[in-house]
N, C-alpha and C positions, 0 to 999 in steps of 0.2 A: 504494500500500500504506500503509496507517493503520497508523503504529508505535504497538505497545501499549505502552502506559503501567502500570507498576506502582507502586502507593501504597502510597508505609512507614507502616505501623502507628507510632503514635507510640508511644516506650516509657513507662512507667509511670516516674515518679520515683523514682530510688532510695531507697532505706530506710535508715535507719541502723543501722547492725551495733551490734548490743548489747555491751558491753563484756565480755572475756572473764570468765570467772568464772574465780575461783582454785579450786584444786582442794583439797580439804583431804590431805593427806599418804595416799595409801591404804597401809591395811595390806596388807601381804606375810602373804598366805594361808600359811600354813606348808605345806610341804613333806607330802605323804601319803605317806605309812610304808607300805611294802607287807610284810607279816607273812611269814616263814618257818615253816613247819610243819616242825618236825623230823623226820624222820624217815630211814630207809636212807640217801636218794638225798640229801639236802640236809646231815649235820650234816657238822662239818666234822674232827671225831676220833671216837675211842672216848670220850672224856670225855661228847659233849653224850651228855645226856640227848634221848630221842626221848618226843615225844608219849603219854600213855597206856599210859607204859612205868614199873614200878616203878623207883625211884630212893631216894638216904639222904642228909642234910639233912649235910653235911660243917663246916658253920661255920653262926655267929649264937648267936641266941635259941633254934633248936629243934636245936640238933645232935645227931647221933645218931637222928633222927626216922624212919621210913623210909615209903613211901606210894607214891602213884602219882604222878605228871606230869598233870593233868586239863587245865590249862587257863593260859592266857599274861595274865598283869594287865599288866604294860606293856611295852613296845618297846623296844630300841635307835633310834634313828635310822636305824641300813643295813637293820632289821626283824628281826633278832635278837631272844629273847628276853630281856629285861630282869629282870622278876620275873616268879616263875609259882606255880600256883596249888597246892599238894601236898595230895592227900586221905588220913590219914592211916589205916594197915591195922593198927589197933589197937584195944584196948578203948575209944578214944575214938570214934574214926574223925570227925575233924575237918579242917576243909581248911585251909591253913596258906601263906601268903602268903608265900616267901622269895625272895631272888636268886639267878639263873640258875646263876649262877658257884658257890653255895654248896652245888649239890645233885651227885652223882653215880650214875651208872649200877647197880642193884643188883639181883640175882638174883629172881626173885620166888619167895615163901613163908617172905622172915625177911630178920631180920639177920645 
C-alpha cells in the first residue's frame, strides 16, 4: 500500500496590520423625544390642556388670550409639551407661541 502523501500549501507571508486608527470622539446622537398627544387617555390632570381643544393664555406676554391648542413647537425631554402653538378666536385670529404650563383648559365660545 502507497501511503498518500499530502502537500502543505505554502502560506503567503504575513502582512502587516496597519496601525490602529484613532477614532475621533463620536458624538452621542441625542436621545429621540417620543411626542405625547394630549388628549383623554394621556394628560395627566384636568389642568393639561388637550390637543385642538380651546384653552386661555394664564401668564406671559399674551395673558388673558384665549384660542385653540393647534399644535406642539417644542418638547420636554420625557415628550411633554414644552411650548405650543395657540390660534387665537379673535378679531385677530393669530397663532401665538406660549408655554405649556402658561395656558389653561377653557370652555369654548369666550372668555
Amino acid at each position: 500500500m502507497a501511503a498518500a502523501t499530502k502537500k502543505r500549501a505554502k502560506k503567503a507571508p504575513a502582512k502587516k496590520k496597519a496601525a490602529p486608527r484613532k477614532r475621533a470622539a463620536a458624538k452621542k446622537a441625542p436621545e429621540e423625544v417620543v411626542p405625547i398627544h394630549v388628549d383623554d387617555n394621556t394628560r395627566r390632570s384636568d389642568l393639561d390642556v388637550r390637543n385642538g381643544h380651546f384653552c386661555r393664555v394664564t401668564k406671559g406676554e399674551h395673558e388673558g388670550r384665549y384660542g385653540v391648542f393647534t399644535a406642539v413647537s417644542e418638547l420636554e425631554k420625557d415628550g411633554w409639551p414644552k411650548r405650543v402653538i395657540i390660534t387665537t378666536r379673535d378679531a385677530e385670529k393669530v397663532n401665538l407661541v406660549v408655554d405649556y404650563d402658561a395656558i389653561e383648559p377653557a370652555e369654548s365660545g369666550g372668555i
